[in-house]
N, C-alpha and C positions, 0 to 999 in steps of 0.2 A: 209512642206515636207510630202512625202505619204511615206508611211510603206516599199517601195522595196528601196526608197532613203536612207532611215535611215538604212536600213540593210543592203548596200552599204557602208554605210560612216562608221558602223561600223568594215564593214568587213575589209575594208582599217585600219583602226586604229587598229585593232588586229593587221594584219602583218607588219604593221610600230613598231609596239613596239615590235612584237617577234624577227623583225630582229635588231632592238637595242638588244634587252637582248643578241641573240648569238653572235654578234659582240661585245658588252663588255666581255661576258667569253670568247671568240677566245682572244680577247686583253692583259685580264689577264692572258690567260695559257700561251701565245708566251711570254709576257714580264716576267712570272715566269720562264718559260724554258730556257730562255737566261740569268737571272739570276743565276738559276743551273748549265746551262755548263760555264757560265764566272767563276763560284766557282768551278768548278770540272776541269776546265785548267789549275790553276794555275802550276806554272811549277816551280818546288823547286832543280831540278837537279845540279843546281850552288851549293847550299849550301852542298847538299850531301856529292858531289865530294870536296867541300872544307872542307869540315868535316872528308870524307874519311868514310863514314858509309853507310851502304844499304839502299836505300830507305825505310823509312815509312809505313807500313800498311793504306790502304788510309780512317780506322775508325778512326785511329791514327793520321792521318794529318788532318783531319775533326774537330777533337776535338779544340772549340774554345782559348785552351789555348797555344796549340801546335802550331797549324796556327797561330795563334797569333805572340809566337817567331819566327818561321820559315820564317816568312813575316819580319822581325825585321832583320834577320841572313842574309835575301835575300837584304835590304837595303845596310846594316849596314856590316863591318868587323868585323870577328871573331878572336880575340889575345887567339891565343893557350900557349902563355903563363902567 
């Protein structure tokens, strides 16, 4: 091979792999993002209104202990007494 072929083949193989690399971080950010709004949709309104309480603070519904039951209460029946 002479010296312009091989700085050809390189130059292809740079942008073959630059355009892997941004298509894997496009990949991770879109499937993190979709993970955030699928957690930030959850819709807890039923329990509320079954509760009879104001909605949540949405740090407060965040907190993994809270969500937790809140996911439990949105299953599950609540015996008020």
């Amino acid at each position: 091979m002479n010296n312009a072929q091989s700085e050809a083949r390189h130059s292809n193989d740079f942008v073959y792999s630059l355009v892997l690399v941004i298509s894997l971080i496009l990949m991770l950010a879109v499937g993190g993002l979709g993970y955030w709004y699928f957690w930030m949709k959850r819709d807890f309104s039923a329990v509320y209104t079954q509760l009879g309480i104001t909605p949540l603070p949405v740090n407060v519904e965040l907190d993994p202990e809270i969500s937790k039951r809140l996911e439990q209460l949105n299953r599950e029946p609540c015996y008020k007494d």
